[in-house]
C-alpha positions as CSV (number, residue, x, y, z in Angstrom):
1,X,0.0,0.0,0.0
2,X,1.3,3.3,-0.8
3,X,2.4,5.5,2.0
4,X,4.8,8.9,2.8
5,X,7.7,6.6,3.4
6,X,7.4,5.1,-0.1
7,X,7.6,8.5,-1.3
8,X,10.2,9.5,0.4
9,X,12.6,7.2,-1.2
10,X,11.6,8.8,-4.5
11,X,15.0,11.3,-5.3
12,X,12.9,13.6,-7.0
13,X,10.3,14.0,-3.4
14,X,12.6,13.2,-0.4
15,X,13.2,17.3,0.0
16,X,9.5,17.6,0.2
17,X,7.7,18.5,3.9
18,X,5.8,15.5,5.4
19,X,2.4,17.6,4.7
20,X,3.0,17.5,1.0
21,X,3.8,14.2,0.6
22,X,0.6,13.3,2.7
23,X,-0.9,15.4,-0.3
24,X,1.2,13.3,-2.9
25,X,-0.4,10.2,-1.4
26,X,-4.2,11.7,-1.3
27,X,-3.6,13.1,-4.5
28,X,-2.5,9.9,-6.5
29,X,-2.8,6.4,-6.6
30,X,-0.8,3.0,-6.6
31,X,-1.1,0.6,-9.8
32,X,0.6,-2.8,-10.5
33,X,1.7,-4.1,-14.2
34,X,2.3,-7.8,-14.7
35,X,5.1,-8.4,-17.3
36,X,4.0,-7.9,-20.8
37,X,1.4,-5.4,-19.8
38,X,0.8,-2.0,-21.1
39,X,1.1,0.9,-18.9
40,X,-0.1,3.6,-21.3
41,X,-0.7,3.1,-24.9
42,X,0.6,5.3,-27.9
43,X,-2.3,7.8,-29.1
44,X,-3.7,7.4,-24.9
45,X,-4.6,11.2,-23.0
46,X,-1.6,11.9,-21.5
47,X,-3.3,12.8,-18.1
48,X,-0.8,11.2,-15.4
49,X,2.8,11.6,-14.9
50,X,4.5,8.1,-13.5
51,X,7.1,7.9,-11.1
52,X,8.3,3.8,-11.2
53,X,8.6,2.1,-7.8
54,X,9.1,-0.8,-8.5
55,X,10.2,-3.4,-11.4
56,X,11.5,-2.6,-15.0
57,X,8.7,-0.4,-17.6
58,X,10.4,-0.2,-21.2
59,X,9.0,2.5,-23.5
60,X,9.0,2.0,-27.3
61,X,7.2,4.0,-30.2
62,X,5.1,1.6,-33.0
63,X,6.0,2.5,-36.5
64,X,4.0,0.1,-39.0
65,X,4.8,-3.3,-37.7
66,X,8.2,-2.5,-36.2
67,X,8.5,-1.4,-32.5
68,X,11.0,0.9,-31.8
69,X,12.1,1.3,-28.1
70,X,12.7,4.7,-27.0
71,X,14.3,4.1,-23.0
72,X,14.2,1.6,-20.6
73,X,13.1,2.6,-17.0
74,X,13.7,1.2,-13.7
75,X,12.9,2.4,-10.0
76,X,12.9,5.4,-9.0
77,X,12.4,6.9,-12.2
78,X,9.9,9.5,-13.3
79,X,8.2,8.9,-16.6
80,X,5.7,10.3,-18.9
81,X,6.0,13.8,-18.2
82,X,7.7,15.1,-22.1
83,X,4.1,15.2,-23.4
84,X,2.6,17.2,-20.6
85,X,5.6,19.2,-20.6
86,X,5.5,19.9,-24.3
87,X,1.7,20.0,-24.5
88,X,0.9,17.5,-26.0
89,X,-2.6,15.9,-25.3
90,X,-1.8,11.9,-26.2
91,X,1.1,10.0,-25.4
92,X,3.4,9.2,-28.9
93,X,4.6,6.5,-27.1
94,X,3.5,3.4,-25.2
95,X,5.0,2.1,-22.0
96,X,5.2,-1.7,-20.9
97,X,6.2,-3.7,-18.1
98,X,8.6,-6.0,-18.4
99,X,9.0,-7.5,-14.9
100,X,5.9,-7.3,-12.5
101,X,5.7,-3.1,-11.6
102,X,4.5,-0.7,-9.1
103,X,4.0,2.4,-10.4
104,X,2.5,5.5,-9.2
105,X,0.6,7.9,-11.3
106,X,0.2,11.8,-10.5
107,X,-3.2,13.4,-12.1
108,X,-1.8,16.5,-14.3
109,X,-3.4,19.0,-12.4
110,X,-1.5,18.0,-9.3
111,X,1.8,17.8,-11.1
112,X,1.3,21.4,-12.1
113,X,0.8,21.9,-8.7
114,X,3.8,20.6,-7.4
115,X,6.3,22.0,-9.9
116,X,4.6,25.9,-9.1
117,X,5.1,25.4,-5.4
118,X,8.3,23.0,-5.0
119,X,11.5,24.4,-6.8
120,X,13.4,21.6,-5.7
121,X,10.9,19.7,-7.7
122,X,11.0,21.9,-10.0
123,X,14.6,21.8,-10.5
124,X,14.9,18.6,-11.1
125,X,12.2,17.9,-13.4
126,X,13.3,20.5,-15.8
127,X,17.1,19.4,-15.6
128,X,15.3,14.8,-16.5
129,X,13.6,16.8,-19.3
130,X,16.0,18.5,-20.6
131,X,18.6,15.6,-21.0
132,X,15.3,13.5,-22.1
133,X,14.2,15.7,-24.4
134,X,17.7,15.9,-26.5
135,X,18.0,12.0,-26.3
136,X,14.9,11.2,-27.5
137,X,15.1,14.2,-30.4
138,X,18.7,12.6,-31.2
139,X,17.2,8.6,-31.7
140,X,14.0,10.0,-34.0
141,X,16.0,12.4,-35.9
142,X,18.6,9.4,-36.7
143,X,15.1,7.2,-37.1
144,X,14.1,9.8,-39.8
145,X,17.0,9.8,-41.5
146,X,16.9,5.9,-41.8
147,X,13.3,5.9,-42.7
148,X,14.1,8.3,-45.4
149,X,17.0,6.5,-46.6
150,X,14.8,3.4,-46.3
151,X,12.3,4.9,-48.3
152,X,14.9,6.3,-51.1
153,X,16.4,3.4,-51.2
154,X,12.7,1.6,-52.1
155,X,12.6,4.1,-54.4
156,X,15.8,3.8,-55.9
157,X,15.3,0.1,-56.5
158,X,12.1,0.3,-57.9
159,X,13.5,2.9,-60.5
160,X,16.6,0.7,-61.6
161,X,15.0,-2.1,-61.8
162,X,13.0,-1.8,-64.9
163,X,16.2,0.2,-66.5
164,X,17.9,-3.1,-65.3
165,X,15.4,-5.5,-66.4
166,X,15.3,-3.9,-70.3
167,X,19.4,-4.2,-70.7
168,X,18.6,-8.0,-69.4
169,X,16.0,-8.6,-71.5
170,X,17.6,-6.6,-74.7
171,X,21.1,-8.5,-74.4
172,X,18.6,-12.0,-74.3
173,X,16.6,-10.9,-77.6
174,X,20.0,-9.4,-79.1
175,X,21.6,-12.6,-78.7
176,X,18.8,-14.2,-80.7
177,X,19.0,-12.1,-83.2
178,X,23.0,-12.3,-83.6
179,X,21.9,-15.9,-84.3
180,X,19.6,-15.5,-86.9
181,X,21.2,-13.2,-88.9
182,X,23.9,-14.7,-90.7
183,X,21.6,-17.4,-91.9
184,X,19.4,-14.5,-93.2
185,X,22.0,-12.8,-94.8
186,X,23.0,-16.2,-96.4
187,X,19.1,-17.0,-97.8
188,X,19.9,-12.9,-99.3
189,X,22.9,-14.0,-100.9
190,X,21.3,-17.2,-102.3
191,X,18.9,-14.3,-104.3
192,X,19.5,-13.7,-108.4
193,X,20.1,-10.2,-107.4
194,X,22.6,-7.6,-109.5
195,X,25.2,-5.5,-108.1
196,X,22.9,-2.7,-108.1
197,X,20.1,-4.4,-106.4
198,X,22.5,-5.0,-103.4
199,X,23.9,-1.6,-103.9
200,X,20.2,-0.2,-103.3
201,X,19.3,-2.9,-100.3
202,X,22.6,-1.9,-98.6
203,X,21.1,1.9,-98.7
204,X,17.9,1.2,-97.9
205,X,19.1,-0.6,-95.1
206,X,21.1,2.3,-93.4
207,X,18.1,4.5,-94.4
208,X,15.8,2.5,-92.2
209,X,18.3,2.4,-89.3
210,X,18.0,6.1,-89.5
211,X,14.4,6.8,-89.3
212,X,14.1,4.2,-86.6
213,X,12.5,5.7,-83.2
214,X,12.1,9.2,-85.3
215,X,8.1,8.4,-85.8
216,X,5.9,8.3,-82.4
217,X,2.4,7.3,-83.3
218,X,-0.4,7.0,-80.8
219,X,-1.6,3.3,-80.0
220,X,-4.2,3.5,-82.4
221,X,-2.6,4.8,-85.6
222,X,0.6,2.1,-85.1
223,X,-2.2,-0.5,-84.7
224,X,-4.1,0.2,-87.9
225,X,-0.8,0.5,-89.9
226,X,0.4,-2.7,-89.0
227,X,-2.9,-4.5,-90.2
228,X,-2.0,-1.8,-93.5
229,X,1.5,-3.5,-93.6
230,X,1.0,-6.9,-92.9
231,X,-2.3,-7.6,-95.4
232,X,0.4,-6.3,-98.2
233,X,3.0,-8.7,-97.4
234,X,0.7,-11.4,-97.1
235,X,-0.9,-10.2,-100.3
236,X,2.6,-10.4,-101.7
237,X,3.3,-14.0,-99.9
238,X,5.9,-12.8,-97.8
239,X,6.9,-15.1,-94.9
240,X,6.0,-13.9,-91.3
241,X,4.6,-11.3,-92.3
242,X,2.6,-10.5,-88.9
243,X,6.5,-10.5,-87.6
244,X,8.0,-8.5,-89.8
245,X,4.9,-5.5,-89.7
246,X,5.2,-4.2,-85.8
247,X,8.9,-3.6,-86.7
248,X,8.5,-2.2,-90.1
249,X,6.2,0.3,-88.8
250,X,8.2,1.5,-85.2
251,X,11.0,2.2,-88.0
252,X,8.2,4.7,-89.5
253,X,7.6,2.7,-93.0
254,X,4.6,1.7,-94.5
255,X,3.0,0.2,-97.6
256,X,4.0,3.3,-99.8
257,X,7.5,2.7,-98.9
258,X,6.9,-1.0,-99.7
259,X,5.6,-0.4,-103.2
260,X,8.9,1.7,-103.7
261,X,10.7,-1.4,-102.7
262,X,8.8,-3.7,-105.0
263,X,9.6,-1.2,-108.1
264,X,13.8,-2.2,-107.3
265,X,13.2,-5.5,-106.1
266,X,11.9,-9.1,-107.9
267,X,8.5,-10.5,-105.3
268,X,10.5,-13.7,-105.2
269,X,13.4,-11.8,-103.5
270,X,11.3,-9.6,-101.8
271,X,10.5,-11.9,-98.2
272,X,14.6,-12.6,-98.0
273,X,15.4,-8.8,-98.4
274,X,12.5,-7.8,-95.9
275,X,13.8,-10.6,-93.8
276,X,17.7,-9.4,-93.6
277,X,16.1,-5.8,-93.0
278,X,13.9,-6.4,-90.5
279,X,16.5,-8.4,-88.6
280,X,19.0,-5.7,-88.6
281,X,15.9,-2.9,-87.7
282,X,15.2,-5.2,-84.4
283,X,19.5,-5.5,-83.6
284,X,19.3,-1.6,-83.8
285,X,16.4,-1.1,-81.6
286,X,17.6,-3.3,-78.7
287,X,20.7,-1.3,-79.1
288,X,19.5,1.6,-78.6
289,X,17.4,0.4,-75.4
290,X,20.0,-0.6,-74.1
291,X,22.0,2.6,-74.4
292,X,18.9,4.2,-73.4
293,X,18.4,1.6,-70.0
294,X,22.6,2.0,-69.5
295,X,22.3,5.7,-69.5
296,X,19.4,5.8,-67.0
297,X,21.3,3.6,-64.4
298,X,24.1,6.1,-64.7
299,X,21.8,9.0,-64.1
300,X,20.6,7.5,-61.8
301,X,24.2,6.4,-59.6
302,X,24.9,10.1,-60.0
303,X,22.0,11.5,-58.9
304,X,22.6,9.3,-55.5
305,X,26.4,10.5,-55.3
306,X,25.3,14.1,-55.9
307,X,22.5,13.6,-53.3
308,X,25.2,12.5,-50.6
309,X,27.9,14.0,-51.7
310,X,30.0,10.8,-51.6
311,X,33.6,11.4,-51.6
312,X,33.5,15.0,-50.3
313,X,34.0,17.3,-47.5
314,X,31.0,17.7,-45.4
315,X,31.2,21.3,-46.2
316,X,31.6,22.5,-49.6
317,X,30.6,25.0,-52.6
318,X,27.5,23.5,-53.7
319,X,24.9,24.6,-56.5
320,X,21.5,24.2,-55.2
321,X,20.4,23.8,-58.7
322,X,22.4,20.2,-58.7
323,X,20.8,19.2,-55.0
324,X,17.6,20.2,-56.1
325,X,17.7,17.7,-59.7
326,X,19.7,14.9,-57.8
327,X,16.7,15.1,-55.0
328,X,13.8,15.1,-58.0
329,X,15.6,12.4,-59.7
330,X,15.7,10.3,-56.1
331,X,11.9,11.0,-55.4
332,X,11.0,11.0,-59.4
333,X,8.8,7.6,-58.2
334,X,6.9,9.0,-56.2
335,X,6.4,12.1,-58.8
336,X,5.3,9.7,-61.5
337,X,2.1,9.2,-60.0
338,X,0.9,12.3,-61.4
339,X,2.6,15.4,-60.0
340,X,4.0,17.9,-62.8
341,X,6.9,19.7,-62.0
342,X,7.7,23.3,-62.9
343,X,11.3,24.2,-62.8
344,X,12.0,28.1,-62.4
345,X,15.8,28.6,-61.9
346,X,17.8,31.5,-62.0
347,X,20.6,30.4,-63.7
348,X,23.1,33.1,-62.6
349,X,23.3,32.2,-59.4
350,X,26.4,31.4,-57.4
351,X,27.4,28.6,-55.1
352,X,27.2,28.8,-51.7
353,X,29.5,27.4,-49.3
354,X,27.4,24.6,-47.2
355,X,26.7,21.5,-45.8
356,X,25.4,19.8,-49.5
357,X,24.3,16.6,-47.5
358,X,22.3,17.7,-45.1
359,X,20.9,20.4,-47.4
360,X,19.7,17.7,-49.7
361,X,17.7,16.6,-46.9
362,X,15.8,20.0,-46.5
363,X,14.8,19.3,-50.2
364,X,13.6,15.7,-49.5
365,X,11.4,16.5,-46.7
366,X,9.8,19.9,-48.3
367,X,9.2,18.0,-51.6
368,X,8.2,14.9,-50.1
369,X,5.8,16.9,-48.2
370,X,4.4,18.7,-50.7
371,X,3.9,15.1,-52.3
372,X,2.0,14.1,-49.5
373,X,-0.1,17.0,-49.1
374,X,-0.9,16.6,-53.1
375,X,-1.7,12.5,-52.3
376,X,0.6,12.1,-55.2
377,X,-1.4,14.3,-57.7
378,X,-1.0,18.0,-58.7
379,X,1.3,20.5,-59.3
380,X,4.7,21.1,-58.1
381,X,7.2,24.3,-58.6
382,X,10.7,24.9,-57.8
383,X,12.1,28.3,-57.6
384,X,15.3,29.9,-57.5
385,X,16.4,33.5,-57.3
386,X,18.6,36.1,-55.7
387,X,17.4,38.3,-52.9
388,X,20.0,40.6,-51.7
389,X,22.9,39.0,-50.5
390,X,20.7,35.7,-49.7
391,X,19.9,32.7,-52.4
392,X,16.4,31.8,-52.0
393,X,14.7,28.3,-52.9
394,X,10.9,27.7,-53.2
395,X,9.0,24.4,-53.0
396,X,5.1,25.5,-53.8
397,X,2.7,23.0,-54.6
398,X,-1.1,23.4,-55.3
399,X,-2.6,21.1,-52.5
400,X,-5.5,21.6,-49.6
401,X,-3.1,23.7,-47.6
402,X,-2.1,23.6,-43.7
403,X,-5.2,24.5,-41.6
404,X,-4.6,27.8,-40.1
405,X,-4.9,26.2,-36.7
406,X,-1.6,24.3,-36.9
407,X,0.6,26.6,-38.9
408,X,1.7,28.0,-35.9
409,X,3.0,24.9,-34.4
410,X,4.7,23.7,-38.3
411,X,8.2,23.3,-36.9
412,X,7.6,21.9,-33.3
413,X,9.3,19.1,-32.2
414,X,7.2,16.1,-32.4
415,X,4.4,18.1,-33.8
416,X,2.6,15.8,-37.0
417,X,-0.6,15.5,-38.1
418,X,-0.2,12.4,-39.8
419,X,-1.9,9.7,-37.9
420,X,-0.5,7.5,-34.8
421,X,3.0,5.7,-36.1
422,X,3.1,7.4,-39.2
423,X,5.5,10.1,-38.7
424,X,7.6,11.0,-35.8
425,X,7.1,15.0,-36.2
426,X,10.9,15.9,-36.7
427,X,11.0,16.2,-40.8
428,X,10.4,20.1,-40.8
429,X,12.3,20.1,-37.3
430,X,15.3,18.6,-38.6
431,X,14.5,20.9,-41.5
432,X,14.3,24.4,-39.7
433,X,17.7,23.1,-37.4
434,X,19.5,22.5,-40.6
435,X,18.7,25.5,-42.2
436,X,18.8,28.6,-39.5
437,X,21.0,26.6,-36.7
438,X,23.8,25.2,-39.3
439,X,23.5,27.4,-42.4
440,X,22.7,30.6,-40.3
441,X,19.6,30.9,-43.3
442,X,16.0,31.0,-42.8
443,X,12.8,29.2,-43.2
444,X,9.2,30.5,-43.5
445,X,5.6,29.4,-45.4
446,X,2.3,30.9,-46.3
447,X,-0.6,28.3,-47.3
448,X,-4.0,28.6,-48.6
449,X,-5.9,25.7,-50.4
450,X,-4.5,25.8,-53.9
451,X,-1.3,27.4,-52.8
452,X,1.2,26.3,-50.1
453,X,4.9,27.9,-50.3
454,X,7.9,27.1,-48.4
455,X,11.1,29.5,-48.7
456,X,14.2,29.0,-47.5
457,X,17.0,31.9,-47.8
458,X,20.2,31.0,-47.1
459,X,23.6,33.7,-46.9
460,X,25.7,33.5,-50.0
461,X,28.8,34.9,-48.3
């Protein structure tokens, strides 16, 4: 049963009178966990502060399925009092006992109470919170960064692997075709056809390697021309022809070309030479997706060293027009859902010595935002100009807006209005710290529905 003389073993009441620990007693009340129970729950009022007499309570944060523990408390330890302290009306975090635990809880009201009358209290408290509240902003902001590099890292995978997957499945079909082609070009050799006839197959073959991938037609035109193109080979008895028409047609030809063909070439020639053709026309395309794939891989290995500035000084001259492309091109998944981006640079203007890292991450988390705020759908602009003797970047996107009720509380530690275990509350935390505390710049926003803008200025000199 609790008494005074419990209390008094506490550290944080032994200074107090006898009369106000009788009041500590009246005022709050004794409760026993059995190991595996929960104290508190995350998203629960926080109405009671905890001071642990006895037994082991560990407190952990749920993100998705993963439970991340936050500290591990053990007698006589006070607990529970951050989200009072900070205001906050729920606890973001839920407390369980490990072993079998006495713990006594303190209504708010009287916890007010005791810090406006009891200095020693007071004291004390304020000097827990303090350390508390650095340690626990130290393990989410190192959790934020490893979700976000978890969820670049998605991201990232996601975008090579079709650019992967094409240069795999274009070296298979290439290999095929490396096969078939010299016994096409030996049936075209087997052909009663003159010097000139070669002459002319020879141009028209680097003609059509040309044109190839210069003619985009919509779904429904390159559908109707291949019926076009394959009922005249057919109608000329040409072998394959449903093959050979899809590729004849990406290259842009069609059954006007074909009758120009027929004027130089004999029809019992005509399948072989349309053969050797379209073999070489298919080598050429799953060249050039493979260049294409190749060269998207490498954009994208770039845009990750330019994002973290591998290989660098942690402070250098950066151009915030290269952070803000490497960060689009890291986050262009999630852009592809259907958010249009608007570029506005200044092109003139200069580097600026800073932390090119870290800034990168001010990008992620204002354009991430504005993602989220869109739901993946809208429209996006990035500015750049000069103001004085201060660069200045804008992320502005065309979403519902921040409610007028919250905007004041935007960069608040652990401030989020995304729902319980979906964010921590430290992305535009980490972003404000990064930005006035380490680049001596500043951060502001105004929002309406239709128009939300985030500036950030940073010193040139």
């Amino acid at each position: 049963m609790l008494d005074i003389e419990t209390l008094r073993q506490v550290p944080l009441f032994a200074q107090l009178p006898e009369t106000q620990l009788q009041w500590l007693v009246e005022q709050g009340k004794e409760v026993w966990r059995e190991p595996g129970e929960i104290h508190r729950a995350q998203g629960d009022p926080a109405e009671h502060v905890f001071v642990l007499l006895e037994g082991q309570v560990r407190v952990y944060q749920k993100v998705g399925e993963q439970e991340v523990v936050l500290a591990t408390y053990e007698p006589p330890d006070l607990f529970g009092e951050l989200p009072l302290l900070t205001g906050e009306e729920y606890f973001w975090a839920s407390g369980r006992a490990v072993t079998r635990s006495r713990v006594f809880e303190l209504p708010n009201d009287a916890f007010w109470r005791l810090l406006s009358t009891c200095s020693c209290v007071t004291t004390a408290i304020l000097r827990t919170m303090a350390q508390r509240m650095q340690d626990v902003q130290t393990l989410f902001q190192q959790r934020e960064k490893l979700a976000a590099l978890g969820t670049l890292a998605a991201g990232l995978a996601h975008e090579m692997n079709n650019p992967a997957a094409a240069v795999t499945r274009g070296a298979r079909n290439l290999e095929e075709v490396f096969q078939e082609l010299p016994c096409l070009a030996l049936k075209l050799n087997q052909q009663p056809l003159t010097p000139a006839q070669f002459g002319f197959i020879a141009d028209l073959q680097q003609e059509v390697t040309q044109a190839l991938n210069q003619t985009q037609l919509d779904p429904l035109t390159q559908s109707d021309r291949e019926d076009q193109v394959a009922q005249w080979l057919e109608a000329r008895h040409v072998s394959d022809s449903w093959k050979l028409a899809p590729t004849l047609v990406a290259a842009g030809l069609d059954t006007q070309w074909l009758d120009d063909v027929v004027e130089h070439i004999e029809p019992d020639s005509l399948s072989p030479v349309l053969g050797f053709l379209t073999a070489s026309l298919t080598g050429v395309g799953l060249l050039n997706e493979i260049e294409q794939s190749s060269s998207r891989i490498s954009q994208l290995v770039k845009a990750i060293k330019d994002y973290s500035y591998m290989d660098q000084a942690p402070l250098q001259e950066v151009d915030v027009h290269e952070g803000l492309e490497s960060t689009l091109t890291i986050l262009s998944h999630k852009l592809k859902q259907g958010v249009v981006v608007t570029r506005e640079y200044n092109e003139s203007l200069p580097r600026i010595s800073a932390y090119g890292s870290e800034l990168n991450q001010v990008w992620t988390n204002l354009i991430d935002n504005a993602i989220a705020a869109m739901e993946g759908k809208g429209q996006l602009w990035v500015r750049t100009w000069r103001e004085y003797d201060h660069l200045l970047v804008e992320i502005a996107d065309n979403g519902p807006g921040i409610p007028p009720e919250i905007q004041p509380r935007i960069f608040e530690p652990f401030f989020t209005t995304k729902g319980v275990g979906e964010g921590t509350g430290l992305g535009l935390d980490m972003t404000y710290r990064i930005v006035v505390s380490k680049h001596k710049g500043n951060i502001c926003f105004t929002s309406k529905p239709g128009d939300t803008r985030f500036q950030v200025r940073l010193p040139i000199n």
